[in-house]
N, CA, C and O atoms as a MOPAC input file, in Angstrom:
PM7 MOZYME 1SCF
protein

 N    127.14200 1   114.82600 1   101.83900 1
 C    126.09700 1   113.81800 1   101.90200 1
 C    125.24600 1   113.83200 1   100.62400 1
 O    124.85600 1   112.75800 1   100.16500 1
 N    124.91400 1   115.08900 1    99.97700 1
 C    124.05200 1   115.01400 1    98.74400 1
 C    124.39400 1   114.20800 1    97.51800 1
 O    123.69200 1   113.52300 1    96.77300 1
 N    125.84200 1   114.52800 1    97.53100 1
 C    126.85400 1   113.92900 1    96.36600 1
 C    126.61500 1   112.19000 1    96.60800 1
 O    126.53400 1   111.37700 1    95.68700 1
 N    126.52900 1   111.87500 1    98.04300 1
 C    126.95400 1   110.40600 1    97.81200 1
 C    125.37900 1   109.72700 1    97.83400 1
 O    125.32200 1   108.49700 1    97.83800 1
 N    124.08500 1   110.51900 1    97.84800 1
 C    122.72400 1   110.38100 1    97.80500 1
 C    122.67100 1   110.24100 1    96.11200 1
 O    122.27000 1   109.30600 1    95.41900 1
 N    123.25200 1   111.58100 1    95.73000 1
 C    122.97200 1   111.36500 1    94.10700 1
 C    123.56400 1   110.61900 1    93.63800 1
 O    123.22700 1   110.60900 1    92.45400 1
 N    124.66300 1   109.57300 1    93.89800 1
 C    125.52100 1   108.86900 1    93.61400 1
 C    124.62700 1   107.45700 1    93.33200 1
 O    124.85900 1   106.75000 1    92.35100 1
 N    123.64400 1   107.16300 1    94.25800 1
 C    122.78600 1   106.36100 1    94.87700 1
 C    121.23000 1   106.17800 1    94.54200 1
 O    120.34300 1   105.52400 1    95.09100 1
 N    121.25100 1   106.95300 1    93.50800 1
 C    119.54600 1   107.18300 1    93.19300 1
 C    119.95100 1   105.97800 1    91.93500 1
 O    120.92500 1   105.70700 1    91.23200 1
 N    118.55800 1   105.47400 1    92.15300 1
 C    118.12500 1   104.44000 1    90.93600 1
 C    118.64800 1   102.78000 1    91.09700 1
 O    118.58600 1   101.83800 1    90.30700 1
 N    119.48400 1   102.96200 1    93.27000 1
 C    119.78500 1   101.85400 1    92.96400 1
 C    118.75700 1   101.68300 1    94.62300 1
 O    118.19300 1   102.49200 1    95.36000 1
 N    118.93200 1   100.25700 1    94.61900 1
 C    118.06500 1    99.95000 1    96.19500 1
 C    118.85000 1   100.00500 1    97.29500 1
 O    119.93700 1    99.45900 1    97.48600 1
 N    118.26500 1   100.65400 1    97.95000 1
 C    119.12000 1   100.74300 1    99.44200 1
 C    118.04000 1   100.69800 1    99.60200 1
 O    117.10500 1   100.70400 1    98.80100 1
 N    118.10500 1   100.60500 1   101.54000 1
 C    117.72500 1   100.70000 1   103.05700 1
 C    117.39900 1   102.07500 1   103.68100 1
 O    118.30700 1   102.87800 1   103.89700 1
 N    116.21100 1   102.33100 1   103.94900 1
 C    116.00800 1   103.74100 1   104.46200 1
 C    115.78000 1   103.35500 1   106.00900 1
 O    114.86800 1   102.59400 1   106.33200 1
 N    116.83600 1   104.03500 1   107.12800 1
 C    116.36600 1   103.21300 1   108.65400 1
 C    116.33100 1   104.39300 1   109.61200 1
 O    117.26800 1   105.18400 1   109.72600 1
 N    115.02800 1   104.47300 1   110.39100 1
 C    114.92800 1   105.41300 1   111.32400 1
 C    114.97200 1   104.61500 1   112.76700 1
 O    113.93300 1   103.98900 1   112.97900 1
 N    115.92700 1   104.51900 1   113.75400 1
 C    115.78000 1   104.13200 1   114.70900 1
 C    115.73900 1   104.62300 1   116.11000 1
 O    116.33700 1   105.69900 1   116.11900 1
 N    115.21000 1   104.26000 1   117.56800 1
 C    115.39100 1   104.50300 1   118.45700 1
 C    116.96600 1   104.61900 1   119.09600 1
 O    117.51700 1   105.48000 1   119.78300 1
 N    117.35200 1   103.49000 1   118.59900 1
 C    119.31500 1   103.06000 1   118.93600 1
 C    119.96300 1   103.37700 1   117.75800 1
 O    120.67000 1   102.52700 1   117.21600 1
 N    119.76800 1   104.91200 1   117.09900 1
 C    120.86600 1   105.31500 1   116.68100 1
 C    120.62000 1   104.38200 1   115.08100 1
 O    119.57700 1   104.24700 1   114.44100 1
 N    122.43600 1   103.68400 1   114.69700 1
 C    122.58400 1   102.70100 1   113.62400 1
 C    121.94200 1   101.26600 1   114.40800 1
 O    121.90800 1   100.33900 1   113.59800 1
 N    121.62300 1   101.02100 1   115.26600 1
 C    121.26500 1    99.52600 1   115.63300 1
 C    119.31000 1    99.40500 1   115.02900 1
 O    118.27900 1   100.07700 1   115.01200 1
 N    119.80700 1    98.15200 1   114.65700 1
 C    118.71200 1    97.70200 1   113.63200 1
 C    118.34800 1    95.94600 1   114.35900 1
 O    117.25800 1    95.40000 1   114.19000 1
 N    118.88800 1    95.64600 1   114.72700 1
 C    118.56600 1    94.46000 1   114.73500 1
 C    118.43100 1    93.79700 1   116.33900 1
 O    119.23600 1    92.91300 1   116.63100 1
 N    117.64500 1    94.13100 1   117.13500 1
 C    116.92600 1    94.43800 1   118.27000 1
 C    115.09900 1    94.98700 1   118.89700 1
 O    114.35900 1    95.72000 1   118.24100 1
 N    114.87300 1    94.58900 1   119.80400 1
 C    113.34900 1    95.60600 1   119.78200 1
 C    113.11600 1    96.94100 1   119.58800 1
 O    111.97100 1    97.33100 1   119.36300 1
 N    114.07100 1    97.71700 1   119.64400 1
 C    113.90400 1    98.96100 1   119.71000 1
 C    112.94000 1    99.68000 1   118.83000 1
 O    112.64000 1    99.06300 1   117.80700 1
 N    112.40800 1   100.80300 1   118.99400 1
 C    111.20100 1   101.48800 1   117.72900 1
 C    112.04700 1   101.91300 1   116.70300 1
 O    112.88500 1   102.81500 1   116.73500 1
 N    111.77500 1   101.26100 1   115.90300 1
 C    112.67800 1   101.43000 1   114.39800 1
 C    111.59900 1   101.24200 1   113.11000 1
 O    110.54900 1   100.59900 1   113.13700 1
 N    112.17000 1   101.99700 1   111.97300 1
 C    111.25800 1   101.45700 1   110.90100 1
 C    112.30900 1   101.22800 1   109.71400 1
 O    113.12700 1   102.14400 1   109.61500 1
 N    112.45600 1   100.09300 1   108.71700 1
 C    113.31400 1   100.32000 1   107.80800 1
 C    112.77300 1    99.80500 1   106.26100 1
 O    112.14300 1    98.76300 1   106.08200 1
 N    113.05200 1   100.49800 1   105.49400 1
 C    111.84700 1   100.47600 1   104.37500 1
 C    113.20900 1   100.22500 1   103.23500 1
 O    114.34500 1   100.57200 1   103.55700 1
 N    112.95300 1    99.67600 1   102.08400 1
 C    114.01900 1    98.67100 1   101.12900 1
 C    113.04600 1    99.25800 1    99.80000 1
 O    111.81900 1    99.16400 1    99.79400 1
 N    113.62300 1    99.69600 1    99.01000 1
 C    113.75100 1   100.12800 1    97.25200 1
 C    114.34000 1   100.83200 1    96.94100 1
 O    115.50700 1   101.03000 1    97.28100 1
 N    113.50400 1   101.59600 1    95.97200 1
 C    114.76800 1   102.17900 1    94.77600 1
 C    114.55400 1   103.84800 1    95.06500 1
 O    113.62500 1   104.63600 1    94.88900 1
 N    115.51300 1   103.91300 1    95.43900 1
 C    116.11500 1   105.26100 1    95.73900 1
 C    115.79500 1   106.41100 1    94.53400 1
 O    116.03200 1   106.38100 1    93.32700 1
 N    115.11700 1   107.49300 1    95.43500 1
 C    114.59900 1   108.58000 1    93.81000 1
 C    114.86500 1   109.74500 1    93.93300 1
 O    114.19800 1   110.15700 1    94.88200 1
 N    115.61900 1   110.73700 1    93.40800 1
 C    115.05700 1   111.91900 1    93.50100 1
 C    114.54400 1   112.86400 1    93.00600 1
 O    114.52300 1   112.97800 1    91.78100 1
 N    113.81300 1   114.09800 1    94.10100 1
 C    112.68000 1   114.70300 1    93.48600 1
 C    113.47300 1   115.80500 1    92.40800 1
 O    113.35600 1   115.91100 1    91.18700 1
 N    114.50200 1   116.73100 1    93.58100 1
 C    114.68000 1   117.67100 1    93.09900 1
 C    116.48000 1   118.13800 1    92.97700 1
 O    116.96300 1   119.16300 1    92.49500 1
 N    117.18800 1   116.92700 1    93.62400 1
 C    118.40600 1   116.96800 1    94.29900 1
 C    118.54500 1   117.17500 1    95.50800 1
 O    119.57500 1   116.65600 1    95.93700 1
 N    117.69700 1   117.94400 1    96.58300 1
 C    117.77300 1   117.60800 1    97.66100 1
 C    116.48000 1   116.79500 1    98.63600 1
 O    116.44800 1   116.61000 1    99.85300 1
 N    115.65700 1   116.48300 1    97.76400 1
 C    114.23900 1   115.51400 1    98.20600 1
 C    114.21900 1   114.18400 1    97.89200 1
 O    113.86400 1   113.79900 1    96.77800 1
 N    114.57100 1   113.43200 1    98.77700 1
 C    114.62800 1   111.71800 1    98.36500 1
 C    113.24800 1   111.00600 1    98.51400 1
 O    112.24300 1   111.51100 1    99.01400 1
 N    113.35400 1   109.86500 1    98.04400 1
 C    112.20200 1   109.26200 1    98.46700 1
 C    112.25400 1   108.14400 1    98.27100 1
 O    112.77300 1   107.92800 1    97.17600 1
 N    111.87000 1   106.95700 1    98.97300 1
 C    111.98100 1   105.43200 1    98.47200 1
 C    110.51500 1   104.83700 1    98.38800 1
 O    109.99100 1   104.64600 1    99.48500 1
 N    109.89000 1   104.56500 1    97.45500 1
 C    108.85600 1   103.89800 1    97.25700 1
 C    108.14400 1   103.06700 1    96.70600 1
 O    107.72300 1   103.17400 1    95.55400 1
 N    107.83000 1   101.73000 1    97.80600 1
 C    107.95600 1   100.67100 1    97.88600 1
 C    105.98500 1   100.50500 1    97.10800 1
 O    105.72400 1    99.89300 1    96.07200 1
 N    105.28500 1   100.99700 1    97.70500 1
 C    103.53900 1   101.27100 1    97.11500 1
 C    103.10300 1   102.19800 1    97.59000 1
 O    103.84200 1   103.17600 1    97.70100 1
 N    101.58800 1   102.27500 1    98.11000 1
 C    101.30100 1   103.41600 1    98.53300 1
 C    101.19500 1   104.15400 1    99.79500 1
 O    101.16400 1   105.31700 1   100.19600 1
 N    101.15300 1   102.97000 1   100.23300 1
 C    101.36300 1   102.29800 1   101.86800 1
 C    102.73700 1   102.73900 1   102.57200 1
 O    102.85100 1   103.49300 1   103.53900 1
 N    103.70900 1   102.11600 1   101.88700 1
 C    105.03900 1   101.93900 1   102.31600 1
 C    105.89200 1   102.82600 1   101.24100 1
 O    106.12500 1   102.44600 1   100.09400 1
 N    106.32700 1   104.09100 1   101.80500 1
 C    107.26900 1   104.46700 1   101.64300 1
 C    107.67000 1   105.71500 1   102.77300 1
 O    107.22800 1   105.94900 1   103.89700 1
 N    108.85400 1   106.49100 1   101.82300 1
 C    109.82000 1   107.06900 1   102.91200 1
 C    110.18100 1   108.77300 1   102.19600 1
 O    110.84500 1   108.78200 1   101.16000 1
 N    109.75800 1   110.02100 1   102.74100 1
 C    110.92100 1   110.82700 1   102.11900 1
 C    111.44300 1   111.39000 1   102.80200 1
 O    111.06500 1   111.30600 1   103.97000 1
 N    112.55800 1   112.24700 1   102.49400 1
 C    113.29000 1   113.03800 1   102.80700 1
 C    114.34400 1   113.52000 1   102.26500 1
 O    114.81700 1   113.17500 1   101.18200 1
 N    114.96700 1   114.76700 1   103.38000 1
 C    115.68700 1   115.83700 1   102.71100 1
 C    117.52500 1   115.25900 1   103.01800 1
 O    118.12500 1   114.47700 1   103.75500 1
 N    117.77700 1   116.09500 1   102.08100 1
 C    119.37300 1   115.48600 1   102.50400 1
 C    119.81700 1   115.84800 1   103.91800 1
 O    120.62300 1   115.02700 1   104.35900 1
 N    119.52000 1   116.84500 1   104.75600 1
 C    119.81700 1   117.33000 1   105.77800 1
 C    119.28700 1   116.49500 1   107.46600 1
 O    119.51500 1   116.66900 1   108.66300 1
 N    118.23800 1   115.27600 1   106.33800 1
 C    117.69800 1   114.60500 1   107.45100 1
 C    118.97200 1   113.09100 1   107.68000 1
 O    119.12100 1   112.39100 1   108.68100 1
 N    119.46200 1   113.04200 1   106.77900 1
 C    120.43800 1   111.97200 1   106.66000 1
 C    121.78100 1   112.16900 1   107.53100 1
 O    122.47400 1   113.18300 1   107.45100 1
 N    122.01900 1   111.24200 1   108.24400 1
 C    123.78900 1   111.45200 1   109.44300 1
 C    124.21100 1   109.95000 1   109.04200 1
 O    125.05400 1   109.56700 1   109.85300 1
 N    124.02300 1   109.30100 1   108.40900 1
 C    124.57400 1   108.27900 1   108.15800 1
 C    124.34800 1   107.57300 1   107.02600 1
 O    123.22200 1   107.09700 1   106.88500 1
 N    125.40400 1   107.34600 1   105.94200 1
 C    124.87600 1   106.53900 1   104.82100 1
 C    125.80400 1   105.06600 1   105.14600 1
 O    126.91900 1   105.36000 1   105.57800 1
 N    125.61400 1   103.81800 1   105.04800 1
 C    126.53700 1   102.83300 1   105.41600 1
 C    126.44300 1   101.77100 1   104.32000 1
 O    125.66000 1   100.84100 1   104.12500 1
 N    127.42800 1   102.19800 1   103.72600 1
 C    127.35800 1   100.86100 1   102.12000 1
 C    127.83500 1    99.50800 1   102.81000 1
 O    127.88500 1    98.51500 1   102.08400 1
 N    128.19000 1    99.38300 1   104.14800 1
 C    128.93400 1    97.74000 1   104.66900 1
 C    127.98500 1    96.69700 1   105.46100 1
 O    128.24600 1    95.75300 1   106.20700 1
 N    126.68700 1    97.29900 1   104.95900 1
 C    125.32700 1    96.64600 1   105.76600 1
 C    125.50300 1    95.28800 1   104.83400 1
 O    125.42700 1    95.39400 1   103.60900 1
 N    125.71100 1    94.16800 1   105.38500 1
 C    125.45500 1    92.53900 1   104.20400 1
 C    124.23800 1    92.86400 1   103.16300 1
 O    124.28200 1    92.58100 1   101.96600 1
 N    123.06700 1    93.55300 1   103.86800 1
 C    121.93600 1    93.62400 1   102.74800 1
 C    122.11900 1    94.48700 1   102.03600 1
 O    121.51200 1    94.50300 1   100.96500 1
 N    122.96100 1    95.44800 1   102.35200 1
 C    122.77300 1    96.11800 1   100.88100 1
 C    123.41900 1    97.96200 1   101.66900 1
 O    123.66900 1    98.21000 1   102.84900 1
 N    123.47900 1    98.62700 1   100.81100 1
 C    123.45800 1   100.15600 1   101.52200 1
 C    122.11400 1   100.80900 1   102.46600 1
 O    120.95800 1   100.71300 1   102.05600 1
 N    122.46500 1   101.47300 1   103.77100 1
 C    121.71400 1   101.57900 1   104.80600 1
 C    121.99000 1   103.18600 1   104.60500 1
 O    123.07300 1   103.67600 1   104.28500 1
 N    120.51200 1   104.04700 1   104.91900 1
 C    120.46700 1   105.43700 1   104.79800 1
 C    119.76200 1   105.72300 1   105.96200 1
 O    118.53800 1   105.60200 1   106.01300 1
 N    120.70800 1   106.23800 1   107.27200 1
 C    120.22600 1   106.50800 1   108.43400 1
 C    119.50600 1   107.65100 1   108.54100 1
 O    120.23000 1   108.64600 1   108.58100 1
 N    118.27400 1   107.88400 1   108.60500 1
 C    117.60500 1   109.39400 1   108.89400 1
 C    117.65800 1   109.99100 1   110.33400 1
 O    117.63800 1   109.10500 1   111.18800 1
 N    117.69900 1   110.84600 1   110.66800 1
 C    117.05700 1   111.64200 1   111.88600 1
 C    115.59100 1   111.99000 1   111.85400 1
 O    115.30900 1   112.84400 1   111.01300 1
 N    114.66200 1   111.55600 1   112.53000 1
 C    113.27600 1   112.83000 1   112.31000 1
 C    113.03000 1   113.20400 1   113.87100 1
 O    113.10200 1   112.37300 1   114.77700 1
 N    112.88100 1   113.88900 1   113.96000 1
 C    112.53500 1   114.70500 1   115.32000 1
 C    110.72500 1   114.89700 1   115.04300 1
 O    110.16500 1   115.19000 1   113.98600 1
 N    110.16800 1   114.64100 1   116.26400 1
 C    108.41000 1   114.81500 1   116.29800 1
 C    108.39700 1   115.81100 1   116.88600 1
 O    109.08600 1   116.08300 1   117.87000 1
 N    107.36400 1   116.69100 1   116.19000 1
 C    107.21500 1   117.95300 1   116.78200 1
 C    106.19200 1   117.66500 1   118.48400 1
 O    105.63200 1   116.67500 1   118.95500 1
 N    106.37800 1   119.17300 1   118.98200 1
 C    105.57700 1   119.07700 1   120.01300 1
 C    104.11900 1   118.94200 1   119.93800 1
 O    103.43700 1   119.70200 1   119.25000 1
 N    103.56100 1   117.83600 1   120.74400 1
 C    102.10100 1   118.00400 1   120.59700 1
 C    101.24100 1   119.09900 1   120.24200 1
 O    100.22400 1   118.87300 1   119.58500 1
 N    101.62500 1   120.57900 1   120.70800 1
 C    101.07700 1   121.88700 1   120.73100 1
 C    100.95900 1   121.81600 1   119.56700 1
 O     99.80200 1   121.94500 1   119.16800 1
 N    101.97700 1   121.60100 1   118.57500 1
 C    102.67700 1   122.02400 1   117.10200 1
 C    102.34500 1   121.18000 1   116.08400 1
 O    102.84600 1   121.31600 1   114.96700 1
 N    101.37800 1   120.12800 1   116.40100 1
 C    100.46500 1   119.12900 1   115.69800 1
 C     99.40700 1   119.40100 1   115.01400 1
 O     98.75600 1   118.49400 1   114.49600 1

């Protein structure tokens, strides 16, 4: 996955965190954020759109990269929320 991340920096993709998995285009709680792909260190990504809107993460958070999205390449994250306690 890192190889095809570094493959991918400097161009725009799709960063998409969803409730349904790869489904994007439905109500479900999803967020999907669009620029230019950066990285920090080789394994720290980040897409950022201003200051407001952006996205990072680690390569290990990624299970899906999908270059056959019509808009463009789609970078599926995982994030897991910690437990309230752990807040």
């Amino acid at each position: 996955m890192k190889e095809e991340l570094l493959e991918l920096e400097g161009r725009v993709v799709t960063v998409s965190v969803s409730t349904g998995g790869i489904v994007r285009n439905d109500f479900r709680t999803q967020m999907s954020i669009k620029g230019i792909l950066e990285t920090l260190d080789g394994e720290s990504f980040r897409v950022l759109v201003n200051n407001c809107t952006y996205c990072y993460f680690e390569t290990e958070d990624v299970y899906l990269i999908n270059p056959l999205v019509s808009t463009g390449v789609v970078i599926h994250l995982r994030i897991d929320t910690p437990k309230e306690e752990d807040l």
